[in-house]
C-alpha positions in Angstrom: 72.6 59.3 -40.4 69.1 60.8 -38.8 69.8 64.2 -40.4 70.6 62.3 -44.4 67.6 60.2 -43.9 65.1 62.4 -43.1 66.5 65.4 -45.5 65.7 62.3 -48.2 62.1 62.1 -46.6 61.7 65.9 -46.9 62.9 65.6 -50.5 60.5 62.5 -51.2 57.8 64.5 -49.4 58.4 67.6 -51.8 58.2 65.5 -54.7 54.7 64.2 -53.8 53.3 67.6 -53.2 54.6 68.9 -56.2 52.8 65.7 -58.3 49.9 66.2 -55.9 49.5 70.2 -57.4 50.1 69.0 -61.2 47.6 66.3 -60.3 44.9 68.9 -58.9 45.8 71.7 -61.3 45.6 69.6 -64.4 42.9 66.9 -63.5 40.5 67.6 -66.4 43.3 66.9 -68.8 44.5 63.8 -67.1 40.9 62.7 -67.3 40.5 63.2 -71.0 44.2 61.9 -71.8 42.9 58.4 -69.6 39.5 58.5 -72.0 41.0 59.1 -75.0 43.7 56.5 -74.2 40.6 53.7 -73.9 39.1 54.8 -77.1 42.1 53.7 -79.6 42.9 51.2 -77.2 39.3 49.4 -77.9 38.6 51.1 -81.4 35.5 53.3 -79.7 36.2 56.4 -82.0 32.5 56.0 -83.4 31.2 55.5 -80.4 32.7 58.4 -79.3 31.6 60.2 -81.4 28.0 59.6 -81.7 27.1 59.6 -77.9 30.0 61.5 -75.7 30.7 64.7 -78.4 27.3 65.9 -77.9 27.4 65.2 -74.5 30.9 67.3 -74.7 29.6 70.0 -77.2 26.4 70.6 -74.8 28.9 70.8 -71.3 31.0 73.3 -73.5 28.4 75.5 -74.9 26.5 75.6 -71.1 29.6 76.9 -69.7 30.3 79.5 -72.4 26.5 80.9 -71.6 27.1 80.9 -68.1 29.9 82.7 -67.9 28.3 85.4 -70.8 25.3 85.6 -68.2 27.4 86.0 -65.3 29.2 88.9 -67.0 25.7 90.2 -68.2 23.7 90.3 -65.0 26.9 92.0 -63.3 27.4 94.6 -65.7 23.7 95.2 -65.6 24.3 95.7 -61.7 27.2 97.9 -62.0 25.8 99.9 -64.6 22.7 101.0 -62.3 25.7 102.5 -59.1 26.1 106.2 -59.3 29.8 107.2 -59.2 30.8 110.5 -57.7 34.1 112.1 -57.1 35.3 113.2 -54.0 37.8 116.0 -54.3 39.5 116.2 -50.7 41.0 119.4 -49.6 43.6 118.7 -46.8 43.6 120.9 -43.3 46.1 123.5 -43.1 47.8 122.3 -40.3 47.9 118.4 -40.5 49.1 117.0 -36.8 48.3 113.5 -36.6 49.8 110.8 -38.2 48.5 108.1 -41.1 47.1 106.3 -38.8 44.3 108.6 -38.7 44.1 107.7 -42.5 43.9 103.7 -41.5 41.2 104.0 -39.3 39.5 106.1 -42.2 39.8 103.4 -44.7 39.1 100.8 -42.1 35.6 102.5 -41.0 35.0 103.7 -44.5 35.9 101.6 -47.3 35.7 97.7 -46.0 32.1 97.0 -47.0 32.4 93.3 -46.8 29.0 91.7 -47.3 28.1 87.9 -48.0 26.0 87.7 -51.0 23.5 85.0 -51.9 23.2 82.7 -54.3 20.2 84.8 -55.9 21.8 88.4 -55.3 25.4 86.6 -57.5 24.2 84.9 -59.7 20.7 86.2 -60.3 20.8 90.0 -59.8 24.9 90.2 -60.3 25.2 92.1 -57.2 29.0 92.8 -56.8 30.8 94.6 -53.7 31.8 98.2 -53.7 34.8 99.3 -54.6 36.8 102.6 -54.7 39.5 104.8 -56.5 41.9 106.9 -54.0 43.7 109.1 -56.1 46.3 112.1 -56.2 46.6 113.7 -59.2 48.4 116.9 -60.7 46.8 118.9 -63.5 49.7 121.7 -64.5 51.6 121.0 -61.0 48.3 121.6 -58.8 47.9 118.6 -56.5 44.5 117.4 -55.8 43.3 114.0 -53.5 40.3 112.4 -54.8 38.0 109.7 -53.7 35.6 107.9 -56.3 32.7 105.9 -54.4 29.6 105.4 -54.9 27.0 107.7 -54.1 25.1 105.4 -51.4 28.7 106.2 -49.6 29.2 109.3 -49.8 27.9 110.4 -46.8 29.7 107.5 -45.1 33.2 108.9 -46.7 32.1 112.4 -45.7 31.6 111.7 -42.1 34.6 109.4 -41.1 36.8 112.2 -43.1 35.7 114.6 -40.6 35.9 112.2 -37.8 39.9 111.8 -38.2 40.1 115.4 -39.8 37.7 117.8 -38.8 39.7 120.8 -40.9 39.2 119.0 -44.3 37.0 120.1 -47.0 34.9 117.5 -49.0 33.2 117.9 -52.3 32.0 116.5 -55.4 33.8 117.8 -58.5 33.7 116.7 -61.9 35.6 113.7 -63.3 39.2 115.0 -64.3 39.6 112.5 -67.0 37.3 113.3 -68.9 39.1 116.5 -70.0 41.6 114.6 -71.7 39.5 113.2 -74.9 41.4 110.7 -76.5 45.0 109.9 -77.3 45.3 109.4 -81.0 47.9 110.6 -84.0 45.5 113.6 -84.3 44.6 114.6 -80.7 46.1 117.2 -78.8 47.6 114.9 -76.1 49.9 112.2 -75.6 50.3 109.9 -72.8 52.1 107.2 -71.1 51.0 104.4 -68.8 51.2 101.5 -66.3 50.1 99.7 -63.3 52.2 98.9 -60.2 52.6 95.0 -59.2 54.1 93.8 -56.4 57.8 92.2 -56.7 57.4 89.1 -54.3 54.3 87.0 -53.1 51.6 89.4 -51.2 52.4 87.8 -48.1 55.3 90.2 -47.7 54.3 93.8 -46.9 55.7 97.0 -48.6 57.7 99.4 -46.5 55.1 101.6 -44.3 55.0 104.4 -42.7 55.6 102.8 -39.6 58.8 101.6 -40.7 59.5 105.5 -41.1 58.7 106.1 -37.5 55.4 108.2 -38.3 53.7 106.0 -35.7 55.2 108.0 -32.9 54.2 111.3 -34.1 57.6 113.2 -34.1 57.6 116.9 -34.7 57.5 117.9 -38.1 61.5 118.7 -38.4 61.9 115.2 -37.6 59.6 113.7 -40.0 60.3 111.4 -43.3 57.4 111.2 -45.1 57.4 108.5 -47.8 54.5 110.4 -49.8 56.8 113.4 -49.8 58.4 112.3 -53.0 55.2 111.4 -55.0 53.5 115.4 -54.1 57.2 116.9 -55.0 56.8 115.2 -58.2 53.4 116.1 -58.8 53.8 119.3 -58.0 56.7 120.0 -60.3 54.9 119.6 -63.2 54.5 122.5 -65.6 51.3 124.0 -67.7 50.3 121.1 -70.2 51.4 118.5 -68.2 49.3 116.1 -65.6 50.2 113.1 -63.6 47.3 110.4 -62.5 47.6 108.1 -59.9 45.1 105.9 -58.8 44.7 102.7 -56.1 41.7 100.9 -56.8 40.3 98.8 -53.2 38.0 96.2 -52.3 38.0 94.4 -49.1 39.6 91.2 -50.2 37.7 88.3 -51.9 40.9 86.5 -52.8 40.8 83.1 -51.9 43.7 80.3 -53.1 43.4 76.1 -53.5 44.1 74.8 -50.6 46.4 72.1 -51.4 45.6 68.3 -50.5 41.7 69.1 -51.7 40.4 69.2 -55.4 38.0 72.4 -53.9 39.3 73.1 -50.8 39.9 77.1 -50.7 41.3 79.5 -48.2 42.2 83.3 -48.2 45.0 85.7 -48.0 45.5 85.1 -44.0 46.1 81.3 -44.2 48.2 81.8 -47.6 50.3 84.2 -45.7 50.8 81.0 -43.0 51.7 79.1 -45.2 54.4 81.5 -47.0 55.7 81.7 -43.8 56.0 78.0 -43.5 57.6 77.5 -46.8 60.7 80.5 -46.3 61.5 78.8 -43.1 61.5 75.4 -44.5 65.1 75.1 -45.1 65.5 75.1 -41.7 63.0 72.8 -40.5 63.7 68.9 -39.8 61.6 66.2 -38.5 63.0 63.4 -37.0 62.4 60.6 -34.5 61.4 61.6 -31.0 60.2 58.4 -28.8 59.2 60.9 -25.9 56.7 62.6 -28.1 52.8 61.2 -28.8 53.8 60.7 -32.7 57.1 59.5 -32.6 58.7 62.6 -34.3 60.0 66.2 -33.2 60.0 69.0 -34.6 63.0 71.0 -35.0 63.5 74.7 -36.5 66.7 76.5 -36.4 65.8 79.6 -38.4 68.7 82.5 -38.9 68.2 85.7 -37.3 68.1 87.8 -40.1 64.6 86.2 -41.4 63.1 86.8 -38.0 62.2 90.4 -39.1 60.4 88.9 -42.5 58.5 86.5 -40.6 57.3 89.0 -38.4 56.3 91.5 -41.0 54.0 89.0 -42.5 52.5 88.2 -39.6 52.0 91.3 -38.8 50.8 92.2 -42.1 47.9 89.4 -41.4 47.0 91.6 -38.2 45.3 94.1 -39.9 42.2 94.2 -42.4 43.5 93.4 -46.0 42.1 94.9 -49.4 42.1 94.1 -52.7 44.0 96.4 -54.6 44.5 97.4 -58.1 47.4 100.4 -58.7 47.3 102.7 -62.3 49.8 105.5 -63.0 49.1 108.1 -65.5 51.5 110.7 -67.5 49.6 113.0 -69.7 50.6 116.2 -71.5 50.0 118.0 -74.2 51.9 117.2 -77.5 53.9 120.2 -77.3 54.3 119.8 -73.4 54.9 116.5 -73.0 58.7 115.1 -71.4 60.5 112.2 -71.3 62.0 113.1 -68.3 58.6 113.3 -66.9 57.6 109.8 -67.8 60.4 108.2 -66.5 60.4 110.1 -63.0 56.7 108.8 -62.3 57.9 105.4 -62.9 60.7 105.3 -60.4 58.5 107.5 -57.6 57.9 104.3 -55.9 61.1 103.4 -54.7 60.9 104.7 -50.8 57.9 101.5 -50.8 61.0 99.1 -51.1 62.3 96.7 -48.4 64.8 93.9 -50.1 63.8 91.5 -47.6 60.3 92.3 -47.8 58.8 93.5 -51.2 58.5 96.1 -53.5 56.4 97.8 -56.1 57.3 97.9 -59.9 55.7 98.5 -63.4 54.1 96.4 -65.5 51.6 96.5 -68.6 53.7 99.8 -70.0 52.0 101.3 -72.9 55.5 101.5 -74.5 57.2 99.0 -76.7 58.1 96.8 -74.3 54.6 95.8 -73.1 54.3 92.5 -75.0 57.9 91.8 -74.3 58.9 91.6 -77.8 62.0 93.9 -78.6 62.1 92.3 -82.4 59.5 93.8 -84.1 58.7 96.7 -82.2 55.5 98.7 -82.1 54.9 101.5 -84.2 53.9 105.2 -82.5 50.5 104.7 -83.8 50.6 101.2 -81.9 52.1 102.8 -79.0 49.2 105.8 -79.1 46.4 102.9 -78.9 48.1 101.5 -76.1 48.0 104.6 -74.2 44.6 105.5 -75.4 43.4 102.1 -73.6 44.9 103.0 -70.9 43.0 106.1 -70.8 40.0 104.5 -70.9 40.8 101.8 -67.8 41.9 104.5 -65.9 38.7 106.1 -66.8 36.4 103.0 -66.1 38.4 102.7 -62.4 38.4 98.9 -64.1 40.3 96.1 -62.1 37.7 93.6 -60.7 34.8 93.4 -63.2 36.4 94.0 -66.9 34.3 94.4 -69.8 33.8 91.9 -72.0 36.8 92.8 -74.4 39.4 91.6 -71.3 38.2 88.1 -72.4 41.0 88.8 -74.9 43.8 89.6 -72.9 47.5 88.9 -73.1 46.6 86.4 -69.5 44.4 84.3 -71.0 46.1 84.5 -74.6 49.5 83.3 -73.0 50.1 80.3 -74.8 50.0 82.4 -78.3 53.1 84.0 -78.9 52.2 87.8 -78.9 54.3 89.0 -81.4 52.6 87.1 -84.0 49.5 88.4 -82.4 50.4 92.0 -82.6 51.0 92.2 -86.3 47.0 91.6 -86.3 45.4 92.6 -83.2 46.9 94.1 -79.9 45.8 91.8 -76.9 44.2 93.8 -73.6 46.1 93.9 -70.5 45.9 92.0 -68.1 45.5 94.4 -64.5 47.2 92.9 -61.7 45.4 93.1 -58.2 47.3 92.0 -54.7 46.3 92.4 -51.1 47.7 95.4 -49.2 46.7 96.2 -45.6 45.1 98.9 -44.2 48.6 100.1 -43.1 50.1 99.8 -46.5 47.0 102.1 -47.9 47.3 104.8 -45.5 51.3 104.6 -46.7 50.8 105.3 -50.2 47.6 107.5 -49.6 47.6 110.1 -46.9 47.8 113.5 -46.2 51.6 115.0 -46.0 52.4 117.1 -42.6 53.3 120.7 -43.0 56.8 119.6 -43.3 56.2 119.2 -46.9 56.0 122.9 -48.1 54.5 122.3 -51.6 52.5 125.6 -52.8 50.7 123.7 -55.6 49.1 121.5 -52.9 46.0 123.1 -51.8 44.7 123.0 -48.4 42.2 124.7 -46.2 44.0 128.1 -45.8 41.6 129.4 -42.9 40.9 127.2 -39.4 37.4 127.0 -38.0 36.7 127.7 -34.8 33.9 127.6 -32.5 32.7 131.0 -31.1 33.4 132.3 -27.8 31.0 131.5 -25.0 30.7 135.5 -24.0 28.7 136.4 -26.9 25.5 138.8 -26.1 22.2 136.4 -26.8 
């Protein structure tokens, strides 16, 4: 009887906190739904709309400016940081294992700063961010780094620190090589960013799941990357593949629930995800002995005991925001089907089923607005792609221009295939938190296992000269 009483209390209790989200979510509307209800009620319609429409036109029109000022002073701000491109030439011999890359992104790349109220929302001052990439132009592999040029020498001095045989220098933006992708342009292209499959609580598969950790010899090595440079490097003249991973240290924060403004961040959310798979296994019930009259009692199954640890784990580490972009780009004459759908299943070695996984989404095919009735046309298909082009360009994931106002996110209550017929809608880019360790998974520098000719490293070795010499 214990157990059916308090599995109704859990029920009852799940009930209230789902009211108590709809209540916080949608608070505005109840408000107005309560006001407008006392207007008919008592006949104040001209009331209303002499004194509280102004009032309502004034509230409306101040937050419109203030978010158009936001947007202004930040894009003012971003459009005074110099961008350069770090082209990073691997050692010959690479030994150590991507570990040495998480300590690179750790010293690096988190430039977590708190900003004041004047530097926000007066200046627009915005935090760093940077674009790892790996990209093949006619099967040559190449790394890059886009940061901006205050941390360059930063980048350049923590790459040596973890691998003092690399080469870094500043080359020229690939992209802009490729003009524009249009009926009459030489190129074609195909598109999309990765999301993750399940909340960002649960971790991708790492390279410590591969057992890189340990350092085995080379023979021994599985190398999740090993895939993604084999592809790249298969690629023929006319063809390139782009892939870029866009970081931030994280910002994300989440409503904390039971407070209208309450907000916490990707740690505590990743608690509470925790809290909610083991829920079916948790009961409270009556407990004299105890200070509150009620024990807890968990009897999780032991195959979720390596989830739960791989999100706590997960937690252990410094998180980043991250935005990921995939590129296929070829010349008209060049360009392969068979290609484009390889570089959208080279992410598959990421998965874990009981952890999470990386897919596509935002496709510059047909699909993209999910509407399989009235399909795009190539020339609507061609814009797509050539927008892609251009976010790929802009490195664009955490301050959009001003156009993203009109994206398929905020226009979700429109159905898009009446839309399309008028205007295409913008994407929407997903971002998600990975670690440090699930970075240095999906960008690091393959062991000499991988024998890929069209991936170009530092063919010599320095070394310092011997002590002997005649002065």
């Amino acid at each position: 009887m214990a157990e059916k009483k308090g599995g109704g209390g859990g029920g009852f209790d799940s009930f209230l906190d789902s009211l108590e989200e709809i209540i916080i979510e949608n608070w505005f509307w109840i408000i107005l739904l309560i006001i407008g209800y006392f207007i008919f009620r008592y006949e104040l319609q001209y009331t209303t709309l002499r004194i509280i429409l102004p009032i309502a036109g004034v509230i409306l029109l101040g937050r419109i400016a203030w978010t158009l000022w936001v947007h202004y002073v930040q894009q003012d701000f971003i459009s005074g940081i110099d961008f350069v491109l770090l082209e990073i030439v691997p050692p010959r011999e690479v030994l150590r294992s991507p570990k040495a890359m998480e300590l690179f992104f750790t010293n690096a790349l988190y430039h977590w700063s708190m900003k004041g109220g004047r530097e926000e929302w007066w200046q627009g001052a915005v935090w760093f961010w940077f674009s790892l990439e790996i990209v093949s132009i006619d099967g040559q592999v190449h790394f890059y780094i886009r940061t901006p040029t205050r941390i360059r020498g930063l980048i350049e001095t923590q790459m040596y620190a973890q691998y003092p045989q690399a080469q870094v220098k500043a080359v020229e933006d690939y992209t802009l090589a490729v003009d524009k992708i249009s009926p009459d342009s030489a190129w074609n292209a195909w598109g999309c960013e990765l999301k993750l499959e399940k909340h960002e609580a649960f971790p991708i598969k790492t390279y410590v799941d591969f057992g890189l950790d340990k350092d085995p010899k080379e023979e021994f090595k599985v190398d999740p990357i090993s895939p993604v440079i084999e592809l790249f490097g298969s690629l023929q003249k006319g063809e390139q593949m782009w892939m870029q991973i866009v970081v931030r240290p994280s910002k994300k924060e989440y409503h904390t629930k039971g407070s209208f403004f309450g907000r916490h961040n990707w740690v505590v959310e990743s608690e509470i995800q925790i809290r909610k798979l083991l829920e079916p296994y948790t009961r409270h019930h009556i407990d004299p002995t105890q200070p509150s009259g009620f024990a807890l009692e968990l009897r999780a199954p032991g195959f979720l005991e390596d989830t739960v640890k791989a999100i706590k784990n997960k937690t252990t580490k410094l998180g980043f925001d991250t935005g990921i972009r995939v590129m296929y780009i070829a010349k008209k004459e060049s360009f392969s089907l068979e290609s484009r759908r390889n570089i959208r299943l080279a992410w598959r070695q990421y998965a874990a089923p009981h952890l999470n996984a990386l897919s596509r989404v935002n496709a510059t095919q047909g699909d993209a607005y999910n509407s399989s009735f009235f399909g795009l046309t190539s020339e609507q298909v061609m814009v797509l792609a050539d927008r892609m082009l251009h976010e790929y360009r802009e490195r664009g994931f955490f301050h959009l221009p001003l156009r993203h106002v009109f994206n398929d996110h905020n226009l979700a209550g429109i159905p898009l295939f009446l839309v399309k017929k008028f205007w295409m809608p913008y994407f929407h880019p997903p971002t998600f938190v990975l670690n440090v360790e699930e970075l240095a998974t999906l960008w690091h520098f393959p062991g000499q296992i991988l024998k890929v000719p069209t991936l170009e490293r530092i063919e010599s070795k320095e070394a310092s000269p011997p002590t002997n010499l005649p002065i």
